[in-house]
C-alpha positions in Angstrom: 74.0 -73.4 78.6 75.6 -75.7 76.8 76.8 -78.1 79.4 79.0 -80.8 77.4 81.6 -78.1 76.3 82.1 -78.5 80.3 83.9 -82.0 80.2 85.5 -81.3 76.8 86.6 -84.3 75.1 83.9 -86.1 77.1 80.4 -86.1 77.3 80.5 -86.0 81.2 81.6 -87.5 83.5 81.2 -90.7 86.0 82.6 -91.3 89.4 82.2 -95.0 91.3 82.4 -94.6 94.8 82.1 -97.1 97.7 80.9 -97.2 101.4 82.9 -98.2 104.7 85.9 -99.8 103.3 84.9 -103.9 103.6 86.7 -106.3 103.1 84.1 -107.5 100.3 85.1 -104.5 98.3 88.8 -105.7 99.0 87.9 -109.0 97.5 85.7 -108.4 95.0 85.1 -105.0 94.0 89.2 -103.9 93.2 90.1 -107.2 91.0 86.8 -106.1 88.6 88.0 -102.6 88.4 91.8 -103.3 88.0 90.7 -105.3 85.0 88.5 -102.7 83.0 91.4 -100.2 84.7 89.0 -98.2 85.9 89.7 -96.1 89.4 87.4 -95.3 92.4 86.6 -93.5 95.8 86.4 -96.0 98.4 85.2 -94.5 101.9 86.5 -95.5 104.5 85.7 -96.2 108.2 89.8 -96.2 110.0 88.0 -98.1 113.0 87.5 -101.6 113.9 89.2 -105.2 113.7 88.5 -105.7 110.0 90.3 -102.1 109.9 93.3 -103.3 111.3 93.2 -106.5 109.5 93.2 -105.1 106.5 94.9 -101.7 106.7 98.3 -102.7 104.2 95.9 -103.7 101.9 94.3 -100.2 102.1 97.5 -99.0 101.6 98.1 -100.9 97.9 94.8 -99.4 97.1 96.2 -95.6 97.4 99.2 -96.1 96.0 97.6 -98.1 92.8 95.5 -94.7 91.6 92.3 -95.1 93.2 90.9 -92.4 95.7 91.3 -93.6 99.8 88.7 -90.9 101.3 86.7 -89.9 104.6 83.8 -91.9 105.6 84.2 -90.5 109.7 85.7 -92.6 112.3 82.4 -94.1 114.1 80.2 -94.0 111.1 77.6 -91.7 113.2 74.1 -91.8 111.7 70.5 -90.2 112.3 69.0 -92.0 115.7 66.4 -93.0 112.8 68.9 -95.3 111.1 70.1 -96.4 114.3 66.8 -97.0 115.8 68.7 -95.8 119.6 69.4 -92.3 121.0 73.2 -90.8 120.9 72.9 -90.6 116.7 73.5 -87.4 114.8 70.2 -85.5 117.1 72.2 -86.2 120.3 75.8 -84.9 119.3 77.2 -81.6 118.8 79.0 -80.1 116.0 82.5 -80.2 118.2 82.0 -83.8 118.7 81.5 -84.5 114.6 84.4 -82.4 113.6 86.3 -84.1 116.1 84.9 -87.6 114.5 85.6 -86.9 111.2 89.2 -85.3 111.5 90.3 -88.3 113.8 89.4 -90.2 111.1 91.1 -88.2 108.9 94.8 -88.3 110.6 94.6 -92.5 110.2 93.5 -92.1 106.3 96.4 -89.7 105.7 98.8 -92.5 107.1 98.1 -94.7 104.3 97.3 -92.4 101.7 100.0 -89.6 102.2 100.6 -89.0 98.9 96.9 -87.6 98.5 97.4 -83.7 98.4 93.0 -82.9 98.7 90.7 -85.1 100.0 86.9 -85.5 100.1 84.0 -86.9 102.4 81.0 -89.3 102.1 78.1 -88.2 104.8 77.5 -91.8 106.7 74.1 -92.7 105.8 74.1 -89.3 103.6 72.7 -87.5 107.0 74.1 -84.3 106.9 73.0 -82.5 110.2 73.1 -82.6 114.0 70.6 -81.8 116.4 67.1 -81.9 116.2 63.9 -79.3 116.1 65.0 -75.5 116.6 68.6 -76.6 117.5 69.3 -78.8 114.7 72.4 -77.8 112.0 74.1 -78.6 108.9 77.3 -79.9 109.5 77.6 -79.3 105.4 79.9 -76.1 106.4 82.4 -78.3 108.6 82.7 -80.5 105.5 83.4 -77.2 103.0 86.1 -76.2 105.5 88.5 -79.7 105.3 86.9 -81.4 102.1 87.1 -80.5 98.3 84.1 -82.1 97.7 81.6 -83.8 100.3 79.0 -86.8 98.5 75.6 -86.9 99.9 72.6 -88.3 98.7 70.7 -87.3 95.1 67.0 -87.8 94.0 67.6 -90.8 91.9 67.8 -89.7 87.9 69.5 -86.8 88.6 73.0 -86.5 88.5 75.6 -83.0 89.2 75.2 -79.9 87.5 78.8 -78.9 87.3 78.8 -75.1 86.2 76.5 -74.6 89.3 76.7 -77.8 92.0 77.4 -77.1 95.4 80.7 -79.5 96.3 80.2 -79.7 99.8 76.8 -81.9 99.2 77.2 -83.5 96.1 74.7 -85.9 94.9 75.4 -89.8 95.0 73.0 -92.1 93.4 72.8 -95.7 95.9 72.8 -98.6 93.3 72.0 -101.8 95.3 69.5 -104.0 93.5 70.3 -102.4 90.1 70.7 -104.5 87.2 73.6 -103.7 84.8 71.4 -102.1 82.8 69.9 -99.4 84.9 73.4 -98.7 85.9 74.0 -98.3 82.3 71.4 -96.6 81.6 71.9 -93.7 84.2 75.5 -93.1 82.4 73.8 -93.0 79.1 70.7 -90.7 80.5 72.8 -88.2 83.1 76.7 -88.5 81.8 75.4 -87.9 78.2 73.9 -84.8 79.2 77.4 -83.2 80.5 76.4 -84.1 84.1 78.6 -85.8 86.5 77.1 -89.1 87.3 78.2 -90.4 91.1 77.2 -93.4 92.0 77.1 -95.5 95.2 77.8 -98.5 96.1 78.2 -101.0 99.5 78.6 -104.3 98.8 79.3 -107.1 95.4 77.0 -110.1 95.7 77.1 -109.3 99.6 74.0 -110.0 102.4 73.0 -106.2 102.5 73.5 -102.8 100.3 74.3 -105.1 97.9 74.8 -105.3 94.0 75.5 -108.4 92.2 79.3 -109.0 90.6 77.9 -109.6 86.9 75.5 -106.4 87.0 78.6 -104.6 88.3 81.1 -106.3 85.9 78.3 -105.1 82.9 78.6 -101.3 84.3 82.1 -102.0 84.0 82.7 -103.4 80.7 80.8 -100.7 79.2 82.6 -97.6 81.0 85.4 -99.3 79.5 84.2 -99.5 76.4 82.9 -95.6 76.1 86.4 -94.6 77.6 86.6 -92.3 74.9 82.8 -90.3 75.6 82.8 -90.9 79.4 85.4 -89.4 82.0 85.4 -92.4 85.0 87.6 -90.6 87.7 87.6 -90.5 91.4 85.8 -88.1 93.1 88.4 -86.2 94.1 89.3 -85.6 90.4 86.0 -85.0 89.1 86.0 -81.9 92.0 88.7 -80.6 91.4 88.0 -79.7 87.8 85.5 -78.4 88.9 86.4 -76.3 91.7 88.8 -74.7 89.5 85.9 -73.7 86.6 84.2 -72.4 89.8 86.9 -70.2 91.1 87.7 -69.3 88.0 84.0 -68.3 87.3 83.6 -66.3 90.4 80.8 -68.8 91.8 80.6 -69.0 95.7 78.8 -71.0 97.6 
């Protein structure tokens, strides 16, 4: 299977997405990407002070061509991550549904223009429960999302002819260089794959990547403009949706 015929005139494909909606991303993430014009998926978290604070902001995000998507309301995480009980092992599948589509009516009050929408799994934990009662809530994502981004074995990137949307891999990049950011694109995106990667913070205190590694990445996406399709998430999936309707693949 020849895979690059896929993402014809590209070579494949790269989406940049971001975590929990900061104000750091606000500050310094959007000014790097509005000046290599490149657009991403930033997930948000509609909860909080620093969501009020800086909700109109949120707003010009949307309506400039980047992707405002569902990151849950209360950023529920395994009791591992949380090192406390009431995580994902102590909650029900009612109870995330209910999370995530709460969530779900804020977002669409700043992004109503957005006709589909996709999901980020908070800490890319994608079940509740635990031992002989615990579930994927992967099937609650496939019923509201287009796509859902979870976590992927780092050098491996999206198969599109055959991924699964609702658990798409995402690659975290804090404490890359440039280079290894670069050379992900040039190892996965060259190869017809579809390349998503994760970030948190720019030159922040955790999750973090520094702003000239990122502006690197940058520079050269723009650069290869013409071999590499950097899109949104929400783009990405629904080209490839359709080639999977249209292909007869179910999942």
């Amino acid at each position: 299977m020849n895979t690059n015929k896929f993402w014809t005139p590209y070579l494949g494909a790269v989406s940049l997405t971001f975590d929990d909606g900061t104000r750091n991303q606000l500050e310094l993430a959007l000014p790097a990407l509005d000046k290599y014009n490149l657009k991403a998926t930033f997930y948000i978290v509609p909860n909080g002070a620093q969501w009020e604070e800086c909700r109109s902001q949120w707003e010009r995000v949307g309506a400039n061509g980047h992707e405002i998507a569902n990151h849950t309301l209360s950023h529920i995480c395994s009791n591992n991550f949380l090192g406390k009980t009431g995580g994902l092992e102590d909650r029900t599948l009612a109870e995330i549904e209910a999370d995530i589509l709460a969530a779900q009516q804020r977002l669409e009050q700043i992004a109503p223009h957005q006709k589909q929408w996709t999901f980020a799994y908070p800490c890319y934990n994608t079940d509740v429960g635990r031992g002989m009662s615990r579930q994927s809530y992967i099937p609650l994502v496939a019923r509201h999302f287009i796509a859902g981004r979870a976590w992927g074995e780092h050098g491996f990137a999206n198969q599109p002819e055959v991924m699964d949307l609702a658990h798409a891999g995402g690659i975290a990049t804090e404490r890359m260089s440039g280079h290894e950011m670069i050379g992900l694109v040039e190892a996965l995106a060259s190869k017809g794959q579809w390349l998503i990667l994760v970030f948190h913070q720019i030159n922040g205190s955790r999750l973090s990547v520094g702003s000239y590694d990122f502006s690197l990445l940058l520079e050269y996406l723009h650069s290869k403009r013409s071999q590499y399709w950097t899109a949104p998430v929400v783009e990405v999936a629904q080209k490839i949706a359709a080639y999977q309707a249209a292909n007869a693949l179910k999942f």
